[in-house]
DRENLUM-778440 format. One line per field, with one value per residue (C-alpha): residue in one letter; x, y, z. Coordinates in steps of 0.1 Angstrom, whole numbers. Layout:
N
type c(A;...)
X c(X;...)
Y c(Y;...)
Z c(Z;...)
% end
This chain:
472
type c(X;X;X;X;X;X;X;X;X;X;X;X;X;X;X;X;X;X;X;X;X;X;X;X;X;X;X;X;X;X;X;X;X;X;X;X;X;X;X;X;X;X;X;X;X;X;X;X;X;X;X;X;X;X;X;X;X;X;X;X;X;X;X;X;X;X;X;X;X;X;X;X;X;X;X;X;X;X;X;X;X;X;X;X;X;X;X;X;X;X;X;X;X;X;X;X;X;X;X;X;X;X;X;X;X;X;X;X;X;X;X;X;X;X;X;X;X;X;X;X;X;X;X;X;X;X;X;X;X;X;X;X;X;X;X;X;X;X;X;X;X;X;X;X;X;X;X;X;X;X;X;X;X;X;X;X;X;X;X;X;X;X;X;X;X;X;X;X;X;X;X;X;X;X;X;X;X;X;X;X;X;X;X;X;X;X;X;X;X;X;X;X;X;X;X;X;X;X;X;X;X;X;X;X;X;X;X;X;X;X;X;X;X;X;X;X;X;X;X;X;X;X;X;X;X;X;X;X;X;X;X;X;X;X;X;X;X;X;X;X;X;X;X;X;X;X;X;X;X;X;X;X;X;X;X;X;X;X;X;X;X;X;X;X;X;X;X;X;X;X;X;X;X;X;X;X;X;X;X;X;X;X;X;X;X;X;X;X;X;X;X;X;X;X;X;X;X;X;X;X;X;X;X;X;X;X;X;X;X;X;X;X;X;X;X;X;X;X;X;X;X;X;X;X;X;X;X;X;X;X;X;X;X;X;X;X;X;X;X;X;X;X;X;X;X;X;X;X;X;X;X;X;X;X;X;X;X;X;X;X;X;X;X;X;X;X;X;X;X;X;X;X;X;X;X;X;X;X;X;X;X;X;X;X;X;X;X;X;X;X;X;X;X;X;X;X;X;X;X;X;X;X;X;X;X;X;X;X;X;X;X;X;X;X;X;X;X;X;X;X;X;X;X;X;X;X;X;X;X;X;X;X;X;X;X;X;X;X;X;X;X;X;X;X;X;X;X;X;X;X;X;X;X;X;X;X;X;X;X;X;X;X;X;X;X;X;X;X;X;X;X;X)
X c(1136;1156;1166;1145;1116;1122;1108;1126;1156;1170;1206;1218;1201;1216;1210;1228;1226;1252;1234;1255;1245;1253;1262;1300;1304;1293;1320;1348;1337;1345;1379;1393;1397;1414;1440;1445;1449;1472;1498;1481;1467;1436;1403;1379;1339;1319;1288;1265;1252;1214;1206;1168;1176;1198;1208;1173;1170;1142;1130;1095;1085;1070;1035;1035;1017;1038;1026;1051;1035;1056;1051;1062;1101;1103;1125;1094;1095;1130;1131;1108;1129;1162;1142;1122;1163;1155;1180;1212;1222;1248;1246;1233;1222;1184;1178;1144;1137;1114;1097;1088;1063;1062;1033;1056;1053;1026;1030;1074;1082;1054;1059;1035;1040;1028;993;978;983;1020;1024;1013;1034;1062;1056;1052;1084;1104;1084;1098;1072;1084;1062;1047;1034;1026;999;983;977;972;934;933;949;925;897;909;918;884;900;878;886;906;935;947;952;989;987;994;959;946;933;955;933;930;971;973;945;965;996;982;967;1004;1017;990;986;1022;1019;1045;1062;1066;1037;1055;1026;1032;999;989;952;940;933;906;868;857;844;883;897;879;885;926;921;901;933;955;937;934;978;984;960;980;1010;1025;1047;1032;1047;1024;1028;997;988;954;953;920;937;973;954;924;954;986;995;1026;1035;1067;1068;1099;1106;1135;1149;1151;1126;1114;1091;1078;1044;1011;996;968;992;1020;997;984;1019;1021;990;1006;1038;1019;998;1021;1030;1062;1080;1072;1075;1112;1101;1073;1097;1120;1098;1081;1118;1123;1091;1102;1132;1127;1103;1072;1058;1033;995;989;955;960;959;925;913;926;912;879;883;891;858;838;847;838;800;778;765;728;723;741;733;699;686;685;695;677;699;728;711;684;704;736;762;793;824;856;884;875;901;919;953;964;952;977;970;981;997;975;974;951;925;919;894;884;855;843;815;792;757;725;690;689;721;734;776;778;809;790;760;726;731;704;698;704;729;751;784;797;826;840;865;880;896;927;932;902;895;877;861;858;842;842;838;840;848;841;867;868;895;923;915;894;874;834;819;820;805;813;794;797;804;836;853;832;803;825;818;841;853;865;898;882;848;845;823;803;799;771;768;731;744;723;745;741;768;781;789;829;852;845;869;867;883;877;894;883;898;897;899;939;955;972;944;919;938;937;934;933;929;928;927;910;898;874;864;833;816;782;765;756;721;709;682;705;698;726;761;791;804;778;738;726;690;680;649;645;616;611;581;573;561;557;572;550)
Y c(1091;1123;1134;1164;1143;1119;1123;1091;1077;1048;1032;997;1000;973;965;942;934;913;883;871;838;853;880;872;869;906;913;893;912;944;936;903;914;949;929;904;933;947;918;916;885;878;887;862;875;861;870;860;879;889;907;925;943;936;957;976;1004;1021;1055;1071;1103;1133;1125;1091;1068;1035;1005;983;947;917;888;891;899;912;940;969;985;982;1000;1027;1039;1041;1065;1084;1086;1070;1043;1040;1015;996;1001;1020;1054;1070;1106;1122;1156;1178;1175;1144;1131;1095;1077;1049;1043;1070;1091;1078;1116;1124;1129;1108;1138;1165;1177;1169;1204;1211;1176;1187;1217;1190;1168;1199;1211;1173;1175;1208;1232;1265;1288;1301;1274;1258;1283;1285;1251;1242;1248;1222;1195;1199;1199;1168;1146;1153;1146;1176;1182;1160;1177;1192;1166;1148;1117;1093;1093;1086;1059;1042;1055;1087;1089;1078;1097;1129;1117;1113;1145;1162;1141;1143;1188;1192;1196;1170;1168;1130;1110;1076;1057;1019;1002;1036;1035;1013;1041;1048;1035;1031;1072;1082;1059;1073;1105;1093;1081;1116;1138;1114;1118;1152;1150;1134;1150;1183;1169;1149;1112;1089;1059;1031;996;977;938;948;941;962;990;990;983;1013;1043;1032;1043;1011;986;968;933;931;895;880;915;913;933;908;928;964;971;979;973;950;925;930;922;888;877;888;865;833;839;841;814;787;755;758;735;756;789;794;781;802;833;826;826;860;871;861;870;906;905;894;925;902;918;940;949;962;974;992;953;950;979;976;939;955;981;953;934;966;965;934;946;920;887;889;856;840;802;813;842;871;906;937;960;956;968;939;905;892;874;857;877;848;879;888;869;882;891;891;852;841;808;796;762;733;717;688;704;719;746;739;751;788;806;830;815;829;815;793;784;800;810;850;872;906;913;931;956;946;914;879;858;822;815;784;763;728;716;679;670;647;645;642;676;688;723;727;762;774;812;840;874;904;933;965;967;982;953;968;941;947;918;881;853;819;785;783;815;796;763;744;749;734;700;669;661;626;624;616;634;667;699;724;758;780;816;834;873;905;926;960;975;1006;1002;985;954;934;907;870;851;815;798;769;765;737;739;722;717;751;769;775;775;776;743;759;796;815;853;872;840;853;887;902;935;952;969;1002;1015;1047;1049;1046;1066;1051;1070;1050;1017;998;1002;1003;1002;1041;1052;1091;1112;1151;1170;1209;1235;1265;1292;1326)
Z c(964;973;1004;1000;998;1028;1061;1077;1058;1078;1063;1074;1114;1134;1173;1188;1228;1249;1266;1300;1318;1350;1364;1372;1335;1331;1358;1338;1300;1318;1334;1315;1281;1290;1307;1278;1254;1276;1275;1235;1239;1221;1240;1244;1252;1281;1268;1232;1206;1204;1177;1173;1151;1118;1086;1080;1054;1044;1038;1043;1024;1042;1046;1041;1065;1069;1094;1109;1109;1122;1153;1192;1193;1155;1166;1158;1189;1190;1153;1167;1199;1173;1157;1184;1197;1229;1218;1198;1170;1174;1134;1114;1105;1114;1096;1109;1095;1118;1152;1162;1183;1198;1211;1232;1269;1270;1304;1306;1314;1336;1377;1399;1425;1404;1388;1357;1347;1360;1341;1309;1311;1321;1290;1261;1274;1272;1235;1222;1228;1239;1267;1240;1222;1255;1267;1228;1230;1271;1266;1238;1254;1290;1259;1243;1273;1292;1326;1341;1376;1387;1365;1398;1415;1415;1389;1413;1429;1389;1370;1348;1318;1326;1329;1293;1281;1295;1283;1249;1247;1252;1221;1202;1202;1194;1156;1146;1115;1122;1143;1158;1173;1190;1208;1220;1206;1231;1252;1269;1258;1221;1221;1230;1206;1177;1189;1185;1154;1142;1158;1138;1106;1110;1118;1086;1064;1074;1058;1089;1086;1106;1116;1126;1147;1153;1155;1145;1110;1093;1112;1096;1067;1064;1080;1063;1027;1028;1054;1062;1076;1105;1113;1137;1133;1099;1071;1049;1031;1021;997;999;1035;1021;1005;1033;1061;1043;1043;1080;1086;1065;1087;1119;1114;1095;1115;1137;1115;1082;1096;1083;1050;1050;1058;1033;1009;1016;1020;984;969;980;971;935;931;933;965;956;946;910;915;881;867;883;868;835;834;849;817;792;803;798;768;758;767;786;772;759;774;805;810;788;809;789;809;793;817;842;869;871;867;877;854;852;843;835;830;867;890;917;919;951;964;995;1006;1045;1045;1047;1082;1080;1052;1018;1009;971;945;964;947;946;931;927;948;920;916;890;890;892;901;890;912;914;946;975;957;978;971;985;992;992;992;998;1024;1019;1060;1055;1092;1119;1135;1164;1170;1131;1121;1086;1082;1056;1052;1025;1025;1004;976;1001;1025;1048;1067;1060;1075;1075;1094;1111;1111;1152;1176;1193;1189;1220;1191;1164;1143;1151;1113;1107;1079;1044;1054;1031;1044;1019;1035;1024;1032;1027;1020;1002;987;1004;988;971;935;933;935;970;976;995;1019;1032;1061;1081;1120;1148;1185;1191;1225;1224;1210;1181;1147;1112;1091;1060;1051;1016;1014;982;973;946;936;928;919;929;897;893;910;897;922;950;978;1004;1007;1018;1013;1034;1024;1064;1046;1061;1059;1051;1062;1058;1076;1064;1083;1075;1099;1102)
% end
């Protein structure tokens, strides 16, 4: 990637900070070691090493939407405010070309004293924004925040919500050339929040970076173009968000004393070139199967046309299968059968349909729910469902004992490739976790329905009704 074509280019960015027992230790780093290197005597440090961040290079191209995934402490925030320029690297080099814009610690530059309106003027000015752009866009901002009336009165008599919502009005109606957005879109109630992710949208579609940092998954997964998994302050991977964030979920959820192992090998998976999604494989395999035609006869049922029966298709198998590490119990055999019990991948859209799979328990388990989720082919989360609604309504599972989970669904679907998962979790003394999880277990796909009268990925079985009348 040129230069030309980068919005972010980030070369070997390091932090390190200097962790002191106590305080009189601080006191002896600052005086001590001058002294000794006056009489040139070697130095010694009073203080260890943290680093959260180390040796992280990437670049991002000019519209490109890029989340940052990774646990507590990854060093994502810390990557974000060396590029915002709120902080400096200790290592390192951080290139941003054009205005930036940071949704951080929303409202940091604001004054408790003053007005919501002499405070947005406060915070377009700390952004860039000359006079001029200030008053073409002041009306906007009031518009999009919705604080009404109480915009003249000083911030400190607010509600913490409407602070932020102000605050990320400001941000949001600077036209950036590169969005930086941490936790911010938790603002507000659920008709603000979609009106956040609508501005952002409407921010990238205009030819904006954005750069994204989110523990909700779907959400990485449905804005972001890539994502980049930061762990212990190291990257340890970079690819499409749908296969990045899977590892993210294996590394979060592996046992304590597998979690390095885990790492290191989602470290070397990336490294190796291995990372990554070819969606053109599933398409090409989709293509290859096409033209094979469809059976005349599948386990003796003869299908006329592809719309009315659903079939069996071996070259269909999923690429992209990450399995968690076992702790106590093995998910084996899912698939998708017919009422009759008949194996299908390639289904009849609005047509009923089972899921089912086995789970063998090698250790006794309390709290046990199975569940199951379908997602699009970029990951997006459709909808899934769980044998109990919380642990306290979960099975106690003795070792040796094996579970089949079935799963009624109707497939009310738009014509594509839908992909599985399958996890099964028990109630443990520091919380509800997986025993066994597999992601994009199976694949399947929805037939063609020429008399399909739903738009949209979801059939939300609308009825349509027109009335005429004629106007004199």
């Amino acid at each position: 990637m040129s230069s030309e074509d980068s919005s972010i280019r980030i070369e070997g960015l390091s932090k390190r900070y200097e962790i002191y027992a106590r305080p009189a230790d601080r006191l002896k780093q600052m005086i001590l070691p001058r002294l000794q290197r006056a009489v040139r005597r070697s130095a010694g440090n009073y203080f260890s090493e943290f680093w959260a961040l180390r040796d992280v290079s990437f670049d991002v191209r000019k519209g490109e939407t890029v989340g940052i995934v990774g646990r507590n402490g990854s060093g994502k925030s810390t990557l974000l405010q060396m590029i915002c320029g709120t902080l400096n690297p200790t290592l390192g080099t951080v290139a941003v070309d054009g205005r930036i814009a940071a949704l951080l610690e929303l409202g940091a530059g604001f004054n408790p004293e003053f007005t919501g309106r002499e405070n947005v003027r406060l915070g377009g000015l700390l952004y860039g924004l000359s006079q001029q752009e200030l008053d073409a866009r002041f009306d906007a901002i009031l518009d999009f925040a919705g604080i009404g009336d109480f915009i003249d009165q000083p911030v400190k008599t607010w509600s913490s919500g409407m602070y932020v919502r102000l605050a990320f009005a400001v941000a949001i109606n600077v036209s950036p050339d590169v969005l930086v957005v941490d936790e911010a879109l938790s603002v507000g109630d659920e008709a603000f929040q979609r009106k956040c992710f609508a501005r952002i949208d409407a921010i990238r579609d205009a030819g904006a970076t954005v750069l994204f940092v989110s523990h909700a998954a779907g959400t990485v997964i449905e804005l972001c173009d890539r994502a980049i998994l930061l762990d212990q302050g190291e990257m340890i991977a970079d690819g499409t968000p749908k296969f990045v964030v899977a590892r993210y979920h294996k590394l979060l959820y592996a046992p304590a004393d597998e979690a390095a192992a885990v790492r290191e090998s989602i470290r070397r998976e990336w490294i190796e070139g291995k990372l990554r999604e070819d969606l053109s494989a599933i398409d090409s395999g989709m293509q290859a199967a096409a033209k094979g035609g469809i059976p005349a006869k599948v386990d003796g049922v003869e299908i006329r046309e592809i719309e009315e029966s659903a079939y069996f298709d071996e070259a269909m198998l999923p690429l992209s299968t990450v399995r968690y590490p076992s702790r106590g119990a093995s998910i084996a055999g899912p698939r998708i059968e017919t009422r009759m019990g008949r194996q299908v991948n390639v289904l009849s859209p609005g047509r009923e349909y089972l899921y089912t799979y086995d789970v063998l328990f090698q250790t006794t388990a309390v709290g046990v729910r199975l569940g199951m989720m379908i997602k699009t082919i970029t990951g997006l989360e459709l909808g899934g469902a769980a044998t109990a609604p919380h642990p306290a309504g979960g099975m106690i599972v003795s070792a040796g004992q094996r579970l089949q989970a079935r799963f009624r669904f109707r497939a009310m679907l738009a014509p594509g490739v839908y992909f599985m998962n399958a996890g099964v979790t028990a109630a443990e003394p520091e919380g509800e976790t997986y025993l066994d999880r597999v992601i994009d277990v199976l694949m399947f796909r929805v037939m063609h329905d020429a008399e399909r009268m739903a738009t949209g990925t979801v059939d939300f079985h609308v009825l349509a009704d027109l009335s005429v009348e004629r106007v004199s």
